[in-house]
Structures are given as C-alpha cells and as structure tokens.
VOGU-3710 file (C-alpha; in Angstrom, 3 decimals, decimal comma):
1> xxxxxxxxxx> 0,000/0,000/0,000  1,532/3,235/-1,181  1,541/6,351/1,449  -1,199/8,399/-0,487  -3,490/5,236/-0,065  -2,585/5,005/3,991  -2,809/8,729/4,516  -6,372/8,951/2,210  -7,717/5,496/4,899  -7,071/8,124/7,093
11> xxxxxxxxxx> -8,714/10,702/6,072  -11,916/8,514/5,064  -12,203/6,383/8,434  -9,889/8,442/11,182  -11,915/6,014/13,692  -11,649/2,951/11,767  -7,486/3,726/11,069  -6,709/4,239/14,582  -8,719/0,971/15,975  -6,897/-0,727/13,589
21> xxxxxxxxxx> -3,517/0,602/14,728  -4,861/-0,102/18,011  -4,428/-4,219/16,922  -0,757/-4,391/17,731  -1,226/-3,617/21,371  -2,113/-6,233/24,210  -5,396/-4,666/25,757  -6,660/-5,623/29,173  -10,188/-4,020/27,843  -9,860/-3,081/24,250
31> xxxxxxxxxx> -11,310/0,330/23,317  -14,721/-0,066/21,818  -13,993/3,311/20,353  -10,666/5,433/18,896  -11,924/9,538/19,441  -13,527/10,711/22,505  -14,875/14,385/21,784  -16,869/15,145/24,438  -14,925/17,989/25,576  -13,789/19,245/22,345
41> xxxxxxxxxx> -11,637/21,366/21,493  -9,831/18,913/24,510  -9,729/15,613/22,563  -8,666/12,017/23,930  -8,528/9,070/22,560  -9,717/5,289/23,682  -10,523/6,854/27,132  -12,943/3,509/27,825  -10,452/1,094/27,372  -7,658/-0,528/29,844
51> xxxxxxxxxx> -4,137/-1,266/29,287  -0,571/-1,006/31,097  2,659/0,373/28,987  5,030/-1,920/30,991  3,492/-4,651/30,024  3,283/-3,768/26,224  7,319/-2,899/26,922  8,352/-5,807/28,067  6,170/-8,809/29,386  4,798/-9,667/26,423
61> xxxxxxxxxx> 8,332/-10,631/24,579  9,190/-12,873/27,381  5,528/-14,493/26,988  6,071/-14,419/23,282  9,262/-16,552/24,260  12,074/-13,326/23,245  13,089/-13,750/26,796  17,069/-13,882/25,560  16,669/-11,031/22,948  18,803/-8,405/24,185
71> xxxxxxxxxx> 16,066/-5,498/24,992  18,749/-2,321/25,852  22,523/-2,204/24,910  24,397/-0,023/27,028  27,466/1,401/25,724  29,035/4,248/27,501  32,786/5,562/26,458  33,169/7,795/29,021  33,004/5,111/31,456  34,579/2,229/29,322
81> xxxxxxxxxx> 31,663/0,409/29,819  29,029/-1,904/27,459  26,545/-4,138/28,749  23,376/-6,422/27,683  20,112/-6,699/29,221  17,745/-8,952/27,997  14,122/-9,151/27,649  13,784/-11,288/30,791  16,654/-10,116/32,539  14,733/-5,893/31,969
91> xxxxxxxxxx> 10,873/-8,044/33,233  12,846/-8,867/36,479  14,343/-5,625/37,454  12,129/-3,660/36,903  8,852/-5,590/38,472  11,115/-5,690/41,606  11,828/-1,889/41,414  8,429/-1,324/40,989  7,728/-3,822/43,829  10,072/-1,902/45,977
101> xxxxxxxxxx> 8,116/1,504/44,910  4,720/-0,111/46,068  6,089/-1,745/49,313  6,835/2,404/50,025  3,423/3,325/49,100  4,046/4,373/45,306  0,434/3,519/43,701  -1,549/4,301/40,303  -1,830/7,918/40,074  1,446/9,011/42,142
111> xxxxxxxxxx> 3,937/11,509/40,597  7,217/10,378/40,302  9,958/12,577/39,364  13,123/10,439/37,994  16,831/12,537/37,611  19,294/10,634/35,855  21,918/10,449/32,922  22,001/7,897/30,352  22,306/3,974/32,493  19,741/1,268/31,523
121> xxxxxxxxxx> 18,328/1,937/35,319  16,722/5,538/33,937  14,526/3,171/31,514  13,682/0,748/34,421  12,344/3,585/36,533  10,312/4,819/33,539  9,089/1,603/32,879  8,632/0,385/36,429  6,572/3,362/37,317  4,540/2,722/34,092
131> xxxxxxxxxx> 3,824/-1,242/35,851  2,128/0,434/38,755  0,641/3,451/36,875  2,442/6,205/38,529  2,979/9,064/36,805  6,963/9,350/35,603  8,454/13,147/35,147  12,102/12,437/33,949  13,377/15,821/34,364  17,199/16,213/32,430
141> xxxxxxxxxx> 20,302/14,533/34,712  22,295/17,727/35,919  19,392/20,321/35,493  20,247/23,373/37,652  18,929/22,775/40,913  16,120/25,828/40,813  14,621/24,037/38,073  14,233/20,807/39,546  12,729/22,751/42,261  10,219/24,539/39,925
151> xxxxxxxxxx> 9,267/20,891/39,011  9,176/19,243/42,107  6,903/21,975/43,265  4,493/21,272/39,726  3,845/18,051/39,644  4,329/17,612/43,491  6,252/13,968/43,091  6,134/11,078/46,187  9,316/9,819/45,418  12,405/10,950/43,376
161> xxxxxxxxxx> 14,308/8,598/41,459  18,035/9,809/41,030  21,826/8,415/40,138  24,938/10,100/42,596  26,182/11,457/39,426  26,559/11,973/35,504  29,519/11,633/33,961  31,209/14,363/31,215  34,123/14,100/28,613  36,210/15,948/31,212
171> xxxxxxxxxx> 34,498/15,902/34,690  31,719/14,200/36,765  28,505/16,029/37,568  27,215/15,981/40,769  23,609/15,327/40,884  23,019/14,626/44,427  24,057/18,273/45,945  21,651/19,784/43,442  18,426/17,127/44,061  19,234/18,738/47,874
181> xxxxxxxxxx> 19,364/21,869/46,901  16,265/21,333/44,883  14,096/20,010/47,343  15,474/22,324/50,118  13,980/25,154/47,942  10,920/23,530/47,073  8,245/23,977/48,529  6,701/20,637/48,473  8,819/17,446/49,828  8,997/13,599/48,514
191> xxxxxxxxxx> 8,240/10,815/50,953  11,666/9,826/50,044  14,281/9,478/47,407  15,928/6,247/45,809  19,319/7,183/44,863  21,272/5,028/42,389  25,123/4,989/43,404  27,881/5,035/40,903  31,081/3,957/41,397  32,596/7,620/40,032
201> xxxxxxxxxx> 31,016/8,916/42,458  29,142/7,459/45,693  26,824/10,177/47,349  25,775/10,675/50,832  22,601/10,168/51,691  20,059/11,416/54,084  19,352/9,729/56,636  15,324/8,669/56,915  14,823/9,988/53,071  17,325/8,859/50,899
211> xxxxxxxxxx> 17,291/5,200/49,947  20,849/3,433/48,089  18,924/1,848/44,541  20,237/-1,878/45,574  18,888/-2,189/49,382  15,925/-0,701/48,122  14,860/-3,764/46,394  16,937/-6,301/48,552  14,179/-9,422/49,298  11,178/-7,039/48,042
221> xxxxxxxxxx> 8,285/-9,152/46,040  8,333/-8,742/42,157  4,987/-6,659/41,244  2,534/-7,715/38,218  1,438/-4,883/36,167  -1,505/-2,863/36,984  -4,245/-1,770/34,389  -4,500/1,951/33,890  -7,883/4,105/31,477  -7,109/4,924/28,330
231> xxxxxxxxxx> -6,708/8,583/29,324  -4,806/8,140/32,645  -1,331/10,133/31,936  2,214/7,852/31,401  4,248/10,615/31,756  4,659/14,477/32,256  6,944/16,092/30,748  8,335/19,479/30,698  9,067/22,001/27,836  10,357/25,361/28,545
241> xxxxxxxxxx> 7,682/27,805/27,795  7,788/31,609/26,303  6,569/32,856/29,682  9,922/31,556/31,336  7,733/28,854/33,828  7,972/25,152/32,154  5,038/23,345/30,691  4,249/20,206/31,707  3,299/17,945/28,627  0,769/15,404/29,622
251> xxxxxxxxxx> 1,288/12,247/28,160  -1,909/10,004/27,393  -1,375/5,932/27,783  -3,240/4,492/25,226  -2,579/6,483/22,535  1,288/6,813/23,440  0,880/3,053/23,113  -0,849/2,921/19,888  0,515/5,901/17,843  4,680/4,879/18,927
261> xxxxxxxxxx> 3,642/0,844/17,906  2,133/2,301/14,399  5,505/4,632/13,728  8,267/2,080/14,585  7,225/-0,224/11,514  5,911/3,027/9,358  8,097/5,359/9,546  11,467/3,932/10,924  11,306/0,118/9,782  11,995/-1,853/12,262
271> xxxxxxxxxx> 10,276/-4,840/14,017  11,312/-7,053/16,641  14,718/-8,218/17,015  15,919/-5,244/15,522  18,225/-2,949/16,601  17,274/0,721/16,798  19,357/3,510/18,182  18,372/7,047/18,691  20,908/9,132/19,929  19,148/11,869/22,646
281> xxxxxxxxxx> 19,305/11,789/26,389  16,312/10,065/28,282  15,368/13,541/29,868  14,019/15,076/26,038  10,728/13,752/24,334  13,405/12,185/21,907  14,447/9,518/24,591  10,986/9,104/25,957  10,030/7,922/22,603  12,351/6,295/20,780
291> xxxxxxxxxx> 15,397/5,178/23,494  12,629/3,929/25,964  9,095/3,347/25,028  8,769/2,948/21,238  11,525/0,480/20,403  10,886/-1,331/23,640  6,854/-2,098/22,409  7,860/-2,961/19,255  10,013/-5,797/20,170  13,357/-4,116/19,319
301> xxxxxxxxxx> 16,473/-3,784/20,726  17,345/-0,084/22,363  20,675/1,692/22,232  21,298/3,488/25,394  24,521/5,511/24,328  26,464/7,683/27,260  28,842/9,533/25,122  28,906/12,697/22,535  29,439/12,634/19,032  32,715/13,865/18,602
311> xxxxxxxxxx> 35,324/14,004/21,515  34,417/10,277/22,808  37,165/9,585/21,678  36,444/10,795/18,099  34,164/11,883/15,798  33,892/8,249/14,544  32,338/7,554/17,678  28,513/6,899/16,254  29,869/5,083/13,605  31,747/2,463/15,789
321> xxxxxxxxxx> 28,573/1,972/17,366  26,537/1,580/14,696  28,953/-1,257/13,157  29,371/-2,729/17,176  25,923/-3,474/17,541  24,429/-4,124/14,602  22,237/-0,396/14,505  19,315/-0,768/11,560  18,023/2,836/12,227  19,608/5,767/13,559
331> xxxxxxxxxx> 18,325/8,755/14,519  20,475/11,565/16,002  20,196/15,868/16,067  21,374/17,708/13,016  23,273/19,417/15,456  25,526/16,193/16,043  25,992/15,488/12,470  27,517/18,939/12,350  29,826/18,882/15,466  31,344/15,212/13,562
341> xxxxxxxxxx> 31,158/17,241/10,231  33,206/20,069/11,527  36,035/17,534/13,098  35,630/15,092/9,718  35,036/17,403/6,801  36,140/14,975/4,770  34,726/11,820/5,811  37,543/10,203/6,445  36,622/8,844/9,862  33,637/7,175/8,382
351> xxxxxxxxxx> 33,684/3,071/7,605  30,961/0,879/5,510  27,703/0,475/8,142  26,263/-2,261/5,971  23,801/-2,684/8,766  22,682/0,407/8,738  19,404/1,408/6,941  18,593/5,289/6,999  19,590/8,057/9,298  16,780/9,866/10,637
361> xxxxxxxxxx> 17,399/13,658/11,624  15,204/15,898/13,933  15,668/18,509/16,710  16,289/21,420/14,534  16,350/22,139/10,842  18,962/20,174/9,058  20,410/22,319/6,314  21,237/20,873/2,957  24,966/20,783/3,147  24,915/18,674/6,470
371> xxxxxxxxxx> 22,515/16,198/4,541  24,620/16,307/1,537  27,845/15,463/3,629  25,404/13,267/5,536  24,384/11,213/2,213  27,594/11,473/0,624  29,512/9,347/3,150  26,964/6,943/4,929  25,910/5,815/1,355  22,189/5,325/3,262
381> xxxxxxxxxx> 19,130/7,533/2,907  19,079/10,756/4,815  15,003/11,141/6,257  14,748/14,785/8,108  11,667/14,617/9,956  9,825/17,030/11,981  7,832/16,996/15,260  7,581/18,230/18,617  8,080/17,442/22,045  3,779/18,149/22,492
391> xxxxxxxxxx> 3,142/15,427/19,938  5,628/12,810/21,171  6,683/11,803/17,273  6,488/12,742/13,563  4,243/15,083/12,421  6,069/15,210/9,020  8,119/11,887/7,665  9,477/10,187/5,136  7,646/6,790/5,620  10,483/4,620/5,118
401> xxxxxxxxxx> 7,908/1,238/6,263  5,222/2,054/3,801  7,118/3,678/0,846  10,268/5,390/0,407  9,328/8,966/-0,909  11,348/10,737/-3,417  13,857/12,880/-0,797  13,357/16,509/-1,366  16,441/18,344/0,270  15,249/21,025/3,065
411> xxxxxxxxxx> 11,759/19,481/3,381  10,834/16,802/6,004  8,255/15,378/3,505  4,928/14,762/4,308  2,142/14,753/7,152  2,147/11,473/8,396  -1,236/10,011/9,187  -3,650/11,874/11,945  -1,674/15,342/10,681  -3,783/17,535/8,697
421> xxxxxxxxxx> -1,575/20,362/8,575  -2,255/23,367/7,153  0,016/26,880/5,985  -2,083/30,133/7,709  -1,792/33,732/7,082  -2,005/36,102/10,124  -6,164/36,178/9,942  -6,097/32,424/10,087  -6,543/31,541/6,401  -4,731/28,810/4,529
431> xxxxxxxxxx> -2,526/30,208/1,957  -1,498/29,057/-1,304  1,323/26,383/-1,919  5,203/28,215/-1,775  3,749/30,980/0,444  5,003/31,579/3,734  3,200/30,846/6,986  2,165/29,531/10,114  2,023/25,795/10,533  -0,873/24,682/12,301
441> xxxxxxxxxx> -2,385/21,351/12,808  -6,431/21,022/12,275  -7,894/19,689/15,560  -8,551/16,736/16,508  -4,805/16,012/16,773  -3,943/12,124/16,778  -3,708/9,466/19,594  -0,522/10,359/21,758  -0,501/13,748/21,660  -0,872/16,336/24,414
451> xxxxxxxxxx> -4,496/16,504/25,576  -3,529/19,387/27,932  -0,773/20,622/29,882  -0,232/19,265/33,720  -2,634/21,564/35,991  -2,969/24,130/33,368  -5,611/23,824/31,089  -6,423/27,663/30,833  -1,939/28,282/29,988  -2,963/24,940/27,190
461> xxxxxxxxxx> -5,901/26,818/25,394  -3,787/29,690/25,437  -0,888/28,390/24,243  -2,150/26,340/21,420  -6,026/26,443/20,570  -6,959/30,237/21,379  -4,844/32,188/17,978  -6,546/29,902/15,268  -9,681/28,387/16,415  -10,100/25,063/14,990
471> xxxxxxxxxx> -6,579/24,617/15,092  -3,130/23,301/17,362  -0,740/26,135/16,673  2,680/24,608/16,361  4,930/27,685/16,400  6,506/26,796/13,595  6,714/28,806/10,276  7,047/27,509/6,472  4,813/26,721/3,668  3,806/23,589/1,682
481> xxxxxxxxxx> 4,653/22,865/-1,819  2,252/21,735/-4,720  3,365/18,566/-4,009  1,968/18,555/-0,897  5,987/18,398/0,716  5,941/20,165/3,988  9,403/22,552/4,641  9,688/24,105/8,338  11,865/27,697/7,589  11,784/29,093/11,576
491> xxxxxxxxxx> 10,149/29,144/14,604  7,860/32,130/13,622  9,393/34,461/16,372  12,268/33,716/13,587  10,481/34,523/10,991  11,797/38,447/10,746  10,185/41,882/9,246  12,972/43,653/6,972  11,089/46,455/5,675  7,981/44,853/4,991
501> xxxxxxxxxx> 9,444/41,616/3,460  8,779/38,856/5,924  11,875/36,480/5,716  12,488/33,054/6,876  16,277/33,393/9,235  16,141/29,465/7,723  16,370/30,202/4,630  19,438/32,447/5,373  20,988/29,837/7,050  20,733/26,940/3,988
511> xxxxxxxxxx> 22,642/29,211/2,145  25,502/30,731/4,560  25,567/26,440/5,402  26,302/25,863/1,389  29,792/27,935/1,921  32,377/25,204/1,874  34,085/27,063/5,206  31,161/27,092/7,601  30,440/24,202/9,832  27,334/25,558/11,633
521> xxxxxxxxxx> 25,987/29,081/11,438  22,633/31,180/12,539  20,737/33,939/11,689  18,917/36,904/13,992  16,983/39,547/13,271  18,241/42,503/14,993  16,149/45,993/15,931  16,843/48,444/12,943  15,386/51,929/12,751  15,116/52,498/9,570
531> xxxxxxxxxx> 13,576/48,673/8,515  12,360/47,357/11,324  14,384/44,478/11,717  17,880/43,623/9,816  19,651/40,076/9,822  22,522/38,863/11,077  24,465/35,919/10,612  26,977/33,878/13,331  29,262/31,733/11,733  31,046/28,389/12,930
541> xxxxxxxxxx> 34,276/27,469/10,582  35,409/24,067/10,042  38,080/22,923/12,477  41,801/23,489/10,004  40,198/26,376/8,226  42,675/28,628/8,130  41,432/31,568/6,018  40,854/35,640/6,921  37,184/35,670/8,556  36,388/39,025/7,131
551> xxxxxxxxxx> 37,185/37,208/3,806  34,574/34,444/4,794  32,336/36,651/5,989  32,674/38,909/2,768  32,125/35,765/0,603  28,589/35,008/2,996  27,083/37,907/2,381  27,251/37,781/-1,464  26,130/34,177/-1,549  23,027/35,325/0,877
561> xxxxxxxxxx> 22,459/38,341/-1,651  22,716/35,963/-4,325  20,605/33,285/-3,530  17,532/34,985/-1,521  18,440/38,770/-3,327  18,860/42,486/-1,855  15,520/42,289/-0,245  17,007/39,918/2,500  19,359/42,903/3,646  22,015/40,761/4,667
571> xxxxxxxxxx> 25,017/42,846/5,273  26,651/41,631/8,215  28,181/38,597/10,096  30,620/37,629/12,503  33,362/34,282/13,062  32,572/32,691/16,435  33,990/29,483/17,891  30,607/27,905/18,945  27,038/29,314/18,872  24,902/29,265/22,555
581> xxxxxxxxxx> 22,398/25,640/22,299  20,671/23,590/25,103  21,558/20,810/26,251  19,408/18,808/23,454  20,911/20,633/20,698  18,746/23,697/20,005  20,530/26,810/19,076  19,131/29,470/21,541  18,351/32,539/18,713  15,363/34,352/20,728
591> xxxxxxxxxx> 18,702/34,963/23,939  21,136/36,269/21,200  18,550/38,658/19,925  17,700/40,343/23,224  21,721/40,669/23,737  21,804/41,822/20,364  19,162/44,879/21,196  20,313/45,192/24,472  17,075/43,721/26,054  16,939/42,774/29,465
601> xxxxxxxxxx> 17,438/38,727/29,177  17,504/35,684/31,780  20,001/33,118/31,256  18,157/30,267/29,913  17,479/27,244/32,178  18,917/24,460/29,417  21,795/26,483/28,059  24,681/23,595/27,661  27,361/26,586/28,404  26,635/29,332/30,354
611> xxxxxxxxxx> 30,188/31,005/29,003  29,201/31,044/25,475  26,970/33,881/25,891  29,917/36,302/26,551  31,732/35,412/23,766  28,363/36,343/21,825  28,513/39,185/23,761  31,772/40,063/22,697  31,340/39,694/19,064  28,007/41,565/18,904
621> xxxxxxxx> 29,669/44,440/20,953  32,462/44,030/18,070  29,356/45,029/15,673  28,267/47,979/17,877  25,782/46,078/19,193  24,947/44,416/22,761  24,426/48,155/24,272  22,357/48,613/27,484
//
C-alpha cells in the first residue's frame, strides 16, 4: 500500500485507522472506540479502554518466548563500559523496582519525578513506574537545581528517582548536591528518594529519606502490572515555555501506546529483534520515545549511548557503534551530524555500516549541506523529519515502512497520518502552496498527543487552541509545496520583518551552510530603525580552516544576496567558535537577539554553556551592538 493510499484510509475512516492501529497492542479491555470528543476542542482518545505500557514494553516478549533477545545495549565511552540486558533479565528488574516503589506506598496515580543520565536503570524507573501506573516526570540529569525545584513543586512527586552522578568528557557532575538543593527550595517534599550509586562517584545520603537503589529492592516481592484508562497520563513532561515557567506535557497511555507501535514499523522500519538507536538523552521527548518506550513495544532492541558525538574519543564515535551493535536505524540531532562534520570534513573517519538502513534527523532544521555530507559518506538515505516534544513523534516523515518517498532536500516530507496540517496567514486563512506561513495542525490532533498541559488547562488553550480556532498552533513557520511536501523555515518568532518583506532566518541559514568554510551558522533579526528588523548571521568554521574571517564573511554575504536577493538585507556577520544551544541541541536565537538589542534577558534554564553567551557578547559588541 503506497503512502497516499494510507494517509487517504485516514482521512476517510480516522476512527476505523486508529482501531486498527490499536491491533498491535495487548489490551486488558480493548477500546470499543478510537476519538472521545466530548470535551472538544480537549480531545482524547480510547478513554474507555484498559491497558498497562510496561506490560506492552516488556512482558509480552518474554511471553512471546524473546526472553534472551537483548532489549537495551548499554554502551558508555566515558566510562569504558558496554553491557546487555535482555528481555527477561529488563521483566525482572524492573517488576522488583516497581515492587520496591509499592512496598513504600508508590500507587496508580502518584507523581514520580526520575533525575538521571544515560544507564539502563533511567529506563527501568520509567518503565517500572509505568507497571504500577504512577505518573513518571524524567526531568534532564544535571538540570540546575532551581529548576528541579520549579518541578518538584508542579507536579508535586512522592518519590524521586536519582543516580549520585553523571559523567562528562572531562568531569563528573554531581547530581546529588543539586536534588538537595532542589528540594530544600521547594516547597513541596517527597516521601523519600531512591538514589542510584555510581562507582565515580558514591553520594551521601540522608538519613530517613534517601534510599541506596540496591537495598531498596533487597528481598522485596516482584509486582505484576496494573491496568490503567485509556486517558490516565504515562508521563509528564516538561518544555520550557515563552513565559519563562515550564510546561508540563501530559502524556496520554493508550494512545502513546498505539501511535509509537504504528511509527516504529511506518516510519522507521523496524520490528522485533531489531536494533534501533536514537541518539538523545532520556530527559528530552526524543528519549521518551524512541530510546525507551517505542523500540521497547515494538520488540526491538534499544541503544542506550552515554557519550557525545565527537570528543568520545572521536568523531567516529557513532559510527563504531553503529557497526558494534548491529544499529538498523539511527536517529540523532542535526546538530551532532555537524559537530562530527566540523572535526571530519572529509569523511575520512567514516567506515561501511552495511547494517545500517537510513539516518533519521530531527531537533532542529537540518540544512542541505549537512545532509549532503550526511548522504555522501553513509551511502544510506538521509530522512529529516519534523515533530515536537507536544506530539511525542512525527508530524512530518518520510515513511520509510510504507514507501520510500522521493527525498526533497530542506523538506521533512509529508504529514504522516492523523496530521492535517495546514500553511495560515495572520487572519487564520490557509494560503497558497510556496507561500510563507504559520504551521498549524487542524484539531482533533492524533492518539498520543498532548491533551492538555499538567494543571494548566487555561496556559494549554492559550498556548495552542486560542490564535486559530479550529486549530493546534505549532509555532513553527514555512509553507507547503504543490506537491503537498511540507518545509519548516523558523520558529515564527524567527520569521523576521525587513522592511515589509517577511523572511524566513532558515532560509538564510541553507545558504551561509552551502559555503564550503562554515560548519554551523545562525541567523537573527536585529532591531533596525530604519527597517524594522535587519539580519545577522553567526558563523562556525570548520576545524583546520585557516582563512581571513572578514574574507569568509565577505564571501557570505554575497552568496546570501545571491541566492535569496537584496531584499534579505544581509550585510553583516561575525566568526565565532561555537554558537549558545541547550543541552538537546537547540541553538538558543530568541537569547542572542535580546543581547543583540540590548534587552533585558535571563540566562536560559537548558543552556549547555553558560560562558558562550559572553563570547556572543563580545562579538556583537564588536558590531556595535549588545548596548544597554
């Protein structure tokens, strides 16, 4: 069946596709229906049926006699590390950590807030809170300790679930002084904390709360799973919102079960007994997904990978992985691809992966040239695709599992089933194909998606339903082709005003990306008198690129007047070693620009380098900008 057929099912029988989908999950009580919209415009999905994610996860390979299939690889350079856990080795420890939970009153409906890097024991807290249907918030290992407060007060956890420490290239984090910190200025307290020791680091505990991860569970009764509604949330998750106080993404079960089943074998390929590695931290929606839950209910094997990309030792680090364990499908952050592209220009570091299959990209937009290099040396297709972390997977895709579209460079293809997305102009009409716009999603969104935010339905309407009635605004801006190919240009606070031309910073940065000196670059729109709003470009060289940056920068700004024209106004840039991101990758624009206009600005809860920001400082104030 080609996609056009899938997507058009769809579209005819929305009820009848997702009921089918709904065939490749276990059910205690199967759903005798897919929508629920009875408080629309707040949709859910098979809210009458019952069903447990743990058990999807992992009892039902051992059952189905995979009880030896390896279920999560860890490999982790910066210890030295690599070990297996199988399917039936994963059911045992984590019914007797959820056992343990229970015995200290953890039940169905309890928060539990879990604060560690990337071990195989994150995943069996996930998954053994999913057994007794508490309510998991993984919250990033080595957060700042305010923000795990701001959490801890939100979603008001029983227990916390934490490791002694992370462990960095060049140092170990200490997680343990900031959980106490954390819950010292919260204002709500856990029952108690579970704290997994490492041997980098072994943590003192607190005496009466704290509880070492091993005598926790010492001679504590396995636990069966327990059944949980349709509705009843698997996770919470937070996303840092425009207001500066985090969102908490509510996770529905069923659908999260349903929708993550369906993508695994549509969109990345890959049944059971395959091996599936996406290269995020547990603590974004990227590891919630597709390191933990998705490959796990699918029968695969998981990749849990405690290293970077380059630096670990090398930037031929993912690719001795990949060839190690057999990887089938990879997905990493364009962002990565570029940090090994700027250490391997060349390629040179990279081997044959004959197991490999496709490299999926998402996180941020991946510019041509980094899919070029990407394509050029991995000899595999390249598949950008595009979601968010409110949906919980691909809005837009290249359905490798049902057909493998023609690849259109800078576009991450096409709405995947459930996604009827639309291009809108300001008044909330749907423009024509090439123009410029915001993305929005036509309501009901599909099974697994947010149906609100945690204790804050009034921020959720706001934030999403109230600007285009009918519709979920994604934030995003771009415009759909007459082929129906989706391409994501900016966030729209990106999308800038240069005299009454409204330009896409994307755009700006495919072509600054195309110059064979620049590794990584981005593009601002800074306040200008005269036209509003004028753009700017930061540019990353590749390491051994020795050449004048004025004459780089001088070469930049033709190809940007060349490609996109005079209209774009792009007359300046600037050389700087590395550009400010978070910790997942994302290049923080919206902080640059208020330095740039000499806004008042808070430094940014995820920032992965706090020190960056003064070397942006530096180089803006180089421009005669950064005043106030």
């Amino acid at each position: 069946m080609s996609y056009a057929q899938v997507y058009g099912q769809w579209q005819q029988d929305p009820d009848g596709f997702w009921l089918s989908a709904a065939g490749g999950i276990d059910w205690v009580k199967r759903p005798s229906k897919a929508l629920d919209d009875s408080r629309a415009p707040l949709y859910e999905w098979f809210t009458d049926a019952q069903v447990n994610t743990c058990w999807n996860a992992v009892d039902r390979h051992v059952i189905a006699g995979r009880g030896k299939q390896p279920a999560i690889i860890h490999d982790s350079p910066v210890t030295g590390t690599k070990h297996v856990i199988t399917y039936a080795e994963l059911q045992d420890r984590v019914s007797r950590l959820a056992g343990a939970l229970k015995a200290k009153g953890i039940c169905k409906g309890d928060r539990v807030i879990i604060y560690m890097p990337m071990v195989p024991e994150a995943l069996e807290a996930m998954l053994a809170c999913a057994r007794l249907g508490a309510i998991h918030s993984v919250v990033f290992g080595g957060f700042a300790a305010h923000e795990l407060a701001v959490r801890i007060d939100d979603c008001a956890p029983k227990a916390i679930i934490a490791a002694s420490c992370g462990i960095e290239p060049s140092r170990v984090v200490h997680y343990k002084p900031l959980l106490d910190s954390a819950i010292e200025q919260a204002t709500h307290k856990p029952d108690f904390c579970v704290i997994f020791q490492r041997e980098q680091e072994v943590a003192k505990l607190t005496e009466g709360r704290d509880h070492a991860w091993h005598e926790f569970q010492y001679g504590v009764e396995p636990v069966d799973c327990t059944p949980v509604e349709g509705n009843h949330p698997a996770y919470i998750l937070y996303t840092s919102g425009t207001t500066g106080a985090p969102k908490g993404v509510v996770r529905p079960t069923a659908g999260h079960l349903v929708a993550l089943n369906w993508t695994m074998r549509a969109i990345y390929n890959c049944g059971a007994g395959d091996v599936f590695w996406a290269a995020s931290d547990v603590g974004w929606v990227v590891g919630h997904s597709y390191i933990c839950y998705a490959p796990l209910i699918a029968g695969c094997t998981t990749v849990v990978y405690e290293g970077k990309p380059v630096g670990t030792p090398d930037a031929a680090a993912f690719w001795r992985v990949i060839n190690e364990h057999k990887v089938r499908s990879f997905f990493t952050a364009p962002t990565a691809l570029r940090a090994i592209k700027r250490d391997d220009p060349d390629g040179k570091l990279v081997p044959k992966l004959p197991t490999l299959q496709a490299l999926y990209l998402a996180g941020e937009r991946a510019d041509p040239d980094t899919i070029h290099w990407a394509q050029n040396h991995l000899k595999v297709p390249v598949i950008d695709h595009w979601w968010q972390t409110e949906t919980g997977y691909a809005i837009a895709a290249n359905p490798l599992g049902i057909e493998h579209l023609p690849v259109k460079i800078g576009s991450p293809s096409v709405p995947m089933p459930g996604f009827d997305v639309q291009v809108l102009d300001e008044g909330g009409h749907p423009v024509s194909p090439g123009t410029l716009g915001a993305i929005a999603i036509k309501l009901p969104l599909p099974p697994g998606t947010l149906p609100t935010l945690w204790n804050a339905e009034d921020r959720f309407r706001k934030s999403y339903l109230n600007h285009f009635p009918g519709y979920y605004e994604t934030g995003d801006a771009g415009y759909i082709d007459a082929d129906g190919y989706l391409y994501i240009m900016a966030r729209t606070d990106d999308v800038i005003n240069v005299a009454g031309h409204r330009l896409s910073t994307g755009a700006m940065e495919e072509v600054l990306a195309a110059h064979k000196d620049v590794a990584e670059c981005a593009v601002i729109g800074v306040a200008d008198d005269l036209k509003g709003q004028s753009p700017l470009g930061f540019l990353c060289l590749n390491k051994g690129s020795n050449r004048p940056h004025d004459e780089v920068v001088k070469e930049c700004v033709k190809l940007v007047r060349d490609q996109i024209g005079p209209v774009a106004d792009f007359k300046r840039a600037v050389v700087v070693d590395r550009l400010p991101k978070t910790r997942s990758g994302k290049i923080l624009r919206g902080t640059m620009v208020k330095i740039a206009d000499g806004q008042p600005w808070k430094m940014p809860a995820t920032i992965d380098d706090p020190a960056i920001l003064d070397e942006i400082t530096t180089a803006l104030q180089s421009l005669g900008l950064a005043k106030g």
